[in-house]
N, C-alpha and C positions, 0 to 999 in steps of 0.2 A: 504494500500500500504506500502510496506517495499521500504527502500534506504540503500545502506552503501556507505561506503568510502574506496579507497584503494590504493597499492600505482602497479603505471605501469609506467617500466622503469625511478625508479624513483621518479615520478612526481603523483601527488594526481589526484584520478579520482572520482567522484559521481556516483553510479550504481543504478539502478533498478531490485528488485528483485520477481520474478516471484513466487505463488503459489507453480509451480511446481522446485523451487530451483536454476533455472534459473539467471544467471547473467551478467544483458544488462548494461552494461556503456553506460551515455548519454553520445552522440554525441558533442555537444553545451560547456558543463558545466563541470569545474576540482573541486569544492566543493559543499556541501550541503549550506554552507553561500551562497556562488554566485545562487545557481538557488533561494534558500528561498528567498534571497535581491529582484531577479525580480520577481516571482511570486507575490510578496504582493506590488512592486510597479503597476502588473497588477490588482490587488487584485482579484485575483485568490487564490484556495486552491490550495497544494502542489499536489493532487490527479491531477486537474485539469491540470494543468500545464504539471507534466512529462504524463500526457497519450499523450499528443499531442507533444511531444519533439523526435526527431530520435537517434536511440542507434545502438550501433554498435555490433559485433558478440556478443553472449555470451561465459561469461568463464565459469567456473567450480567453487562454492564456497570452496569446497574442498582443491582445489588446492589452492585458496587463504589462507587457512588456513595452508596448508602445507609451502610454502613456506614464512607464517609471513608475510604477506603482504597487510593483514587487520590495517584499521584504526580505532577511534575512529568514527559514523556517525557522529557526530558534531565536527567541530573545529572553530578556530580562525587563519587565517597566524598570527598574534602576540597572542601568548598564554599567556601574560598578561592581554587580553581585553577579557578571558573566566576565567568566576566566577563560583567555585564550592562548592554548599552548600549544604544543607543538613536539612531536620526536624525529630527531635525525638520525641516518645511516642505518634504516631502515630495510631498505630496497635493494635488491638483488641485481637489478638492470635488464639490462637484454641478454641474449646467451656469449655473443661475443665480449660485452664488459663484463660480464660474470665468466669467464673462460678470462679473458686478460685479470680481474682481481683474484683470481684463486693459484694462477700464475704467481702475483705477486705476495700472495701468504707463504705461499711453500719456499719463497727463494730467502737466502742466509740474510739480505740484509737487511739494514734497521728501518722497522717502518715508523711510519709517524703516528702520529697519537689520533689520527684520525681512520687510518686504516686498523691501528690496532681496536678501538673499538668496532670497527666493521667487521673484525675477523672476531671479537668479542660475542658479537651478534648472532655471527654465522654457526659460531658453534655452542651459543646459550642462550637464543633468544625465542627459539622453539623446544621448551621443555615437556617431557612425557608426561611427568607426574603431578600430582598436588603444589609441589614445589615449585617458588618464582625463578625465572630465568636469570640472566644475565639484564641486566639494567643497563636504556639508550639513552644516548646522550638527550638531554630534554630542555629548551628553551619555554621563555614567557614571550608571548606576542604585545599584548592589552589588553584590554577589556570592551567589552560590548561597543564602545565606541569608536574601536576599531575595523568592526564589522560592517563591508561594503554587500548590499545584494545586488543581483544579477542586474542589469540595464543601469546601474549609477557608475559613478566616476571613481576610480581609486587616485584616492590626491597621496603625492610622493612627496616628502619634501624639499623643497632646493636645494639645502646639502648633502641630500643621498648621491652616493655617487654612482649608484647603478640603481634602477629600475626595472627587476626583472621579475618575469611569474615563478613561480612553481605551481602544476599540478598535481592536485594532493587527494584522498579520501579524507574528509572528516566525521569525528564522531560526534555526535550531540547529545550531551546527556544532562540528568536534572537528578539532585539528589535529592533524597527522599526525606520525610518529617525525623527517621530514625538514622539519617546520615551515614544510609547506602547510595551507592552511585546507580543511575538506573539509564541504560543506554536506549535512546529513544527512539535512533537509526542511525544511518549516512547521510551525506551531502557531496556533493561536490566542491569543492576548492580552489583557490587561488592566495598560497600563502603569500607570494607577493616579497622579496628581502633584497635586500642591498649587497650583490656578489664580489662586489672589487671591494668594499669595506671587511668583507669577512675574506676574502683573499689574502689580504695585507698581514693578517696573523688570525690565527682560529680563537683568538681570544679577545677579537674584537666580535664574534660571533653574538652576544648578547645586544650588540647597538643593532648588526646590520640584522634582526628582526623584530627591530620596534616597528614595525610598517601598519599600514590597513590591510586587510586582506578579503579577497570575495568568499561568502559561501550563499550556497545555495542551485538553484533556485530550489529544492524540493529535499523533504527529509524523507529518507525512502526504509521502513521498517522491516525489521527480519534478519535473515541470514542473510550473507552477501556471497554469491559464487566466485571461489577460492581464484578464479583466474579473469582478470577483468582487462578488458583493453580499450583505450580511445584516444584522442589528438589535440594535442595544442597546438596553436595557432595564435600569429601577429598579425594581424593587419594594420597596413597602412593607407590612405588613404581610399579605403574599402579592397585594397588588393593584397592577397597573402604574399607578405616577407619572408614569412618563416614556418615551418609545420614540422611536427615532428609526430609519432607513432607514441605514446607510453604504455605502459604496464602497469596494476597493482595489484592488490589482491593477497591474501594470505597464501600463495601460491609462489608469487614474484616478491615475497618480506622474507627478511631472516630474521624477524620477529613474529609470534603470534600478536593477536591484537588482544587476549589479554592478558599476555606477558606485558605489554603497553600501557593497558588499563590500570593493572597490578600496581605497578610503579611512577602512573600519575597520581591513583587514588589512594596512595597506602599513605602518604600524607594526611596528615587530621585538617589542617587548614584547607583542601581541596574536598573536605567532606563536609560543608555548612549546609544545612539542612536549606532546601528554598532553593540554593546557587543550580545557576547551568554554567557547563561547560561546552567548549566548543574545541576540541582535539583535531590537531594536525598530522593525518600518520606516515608524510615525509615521499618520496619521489628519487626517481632516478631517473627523469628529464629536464632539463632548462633550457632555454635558449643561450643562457649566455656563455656555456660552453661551444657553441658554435659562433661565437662573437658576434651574436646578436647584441646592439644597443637599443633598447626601446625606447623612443620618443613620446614626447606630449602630445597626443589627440590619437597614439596606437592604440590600436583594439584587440585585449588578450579575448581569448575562448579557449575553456578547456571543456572540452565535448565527451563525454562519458554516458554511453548511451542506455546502459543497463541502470542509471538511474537519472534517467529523464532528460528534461530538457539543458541545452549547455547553457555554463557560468559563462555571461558575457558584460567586462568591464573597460571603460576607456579611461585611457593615461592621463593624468591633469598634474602637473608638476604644481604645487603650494610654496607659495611665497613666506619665508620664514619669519617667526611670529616674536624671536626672541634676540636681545641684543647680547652679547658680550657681557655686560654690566648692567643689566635690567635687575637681574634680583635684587628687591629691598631688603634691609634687615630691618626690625622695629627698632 
């Protein structure tokens, strides 16, 4: 079952979206938090729930795109109490980068502390047992006001020095009154981070993912089949620059996802009863490994078909807000 969010007259609505593209706004329910909150106080699955819930005409998802009026599927009304994070060196690649990195596990010399966590991954981040695996490296994004949906602008700011996508899976989840984590589906992605800033040294890695990042447009429920494929794309003035093929899927991870889970939620500060989360579970595509530069007025799409329609966001570079010697002290 797919849900989005969007806005009529207004005011946020929760929809239900049909196989056939169809789009029933419940009746009952103005967000994805308010019906998720009462399904799991009926404990009930989210399937379960909206199939018995009354919807009103449908719209046109189209027209929702057209006139901007799509939301993120997950929010928070305080966009302080939605945490967005994120795990890297996740992803296995294609067979050829995965044949060149396992190449470079087995040879004598010194890797870096970036492969060594990837080789970390590959051999503990899919565990049999009860037991957690090996822990990935894990950044913080922002919060709720970070979050771009589908047909709006992702504003970068003037000192990033790169602007590029990542196509990502994310998870959406909302913790529960007893401060269980309760996953409510996927989404599509566009983590969005600054690659020459995190080039420069891996430990400047925390700046170059303070960005906005797309999700959406649909939170798609259930299990996810272990092997998923779709395409990123740049356009520039409506004509593809760049394309590339990806992969994800617990199939193409040297993680399970929740081994991932595990080790975002095992934290007590990530378990406040009420909060959603919005999880980034990481990519083995970018452009700007192909020396792609994204410009102002590009148009990313990351097209993932097995969970609906593609994430589509354009580049707007943000004029910087703060000076050198702005801070006051009292």
């Amino acid at each position: 079952m797919r849900l989005l969010q969007f806005l009529d007259a207004g005011h946020e609505r929760v929809a239900r979206v049909e196989a056939n593209g169809a789009v029933y706004p419940l009746s009952r329910y103005q967000t994805t938090w308010q019906l998720a909150r009462q399904a799991i106080s009926e404990r009930k699955t989210l399937e379960q729930y909206v199939g018995a819930e009354p919807v009103d005409a449908p719209i046109a998802y189209l027209d929702l795109l057209r006139d901007e009026r799509l939301l993120p599927p997950l929010s928070h009304a305080d966009p302080a109490h939605c945490l967005v994070s994120g795990t890297g060196l996740t992803h296995l690649g294609s067979a050829a980068a995965r044949d060149a990195m396992h190449a470079k596990l087995t040879s004598t010399a010194e890797l870096t502390d970036s492969m060594k966590m990837f080789k970390w991954g590959v051999e503990g981040g899919k565990p049999n047992g009860s037991a957690p695996g090996m822990q990935p490296e894990w950044f913080y994004k922002g919060n709720g006001r970070n979050v771009v949906a589908t047909g709006r602008a992702l504003l970068s700011p003037d000192f990033a020095e790169d602007h590029g996508e990542e196509p990502e899976l994310v998870g959406l989840y909302l913790i529960d009154d007893h401060g269980r984590p309760v996953r409510l589906g996927f989404a599509i992605g566009n983590e969005f981070s600054d690659h020459v800033t995190e080039r420069r040294n891996y430990l400047l890695l925390a700046h170059s993912k303070l960005r906005q990042c797309g999700v959406g447009p649909m939170l798609n429920t259930g299990v996810l089949p272990a092997h998923l494929a779709g395409h990123s794309r740049i356009r520039r003035d409506g004509a593809v620059i760049w394309q590339k093929p990806f992969l994800t899927g617990e199939a193409n991870m040297c993680h399970t996802f929740a081994n991932l889970e595990y080790h975002h939620f095992k934290y007590k500060q990530h378990r406040v009863p009420g909060d959603v989360h919005l999880h980034f579970f990481g990519t083995a595509t970018v452009s700007f490994v192909d020396n792609i530069q994204a410009q102002a007025g590009d148009e990313f799409e990351v097209d993932l078909p097995a969970l609906g329609a593609p994430l589509v966001n354009r580049l707007v570079i943000e004029p910087g807000g703060l000076g050198l010697h702005d801070t006051r002290a009292l």
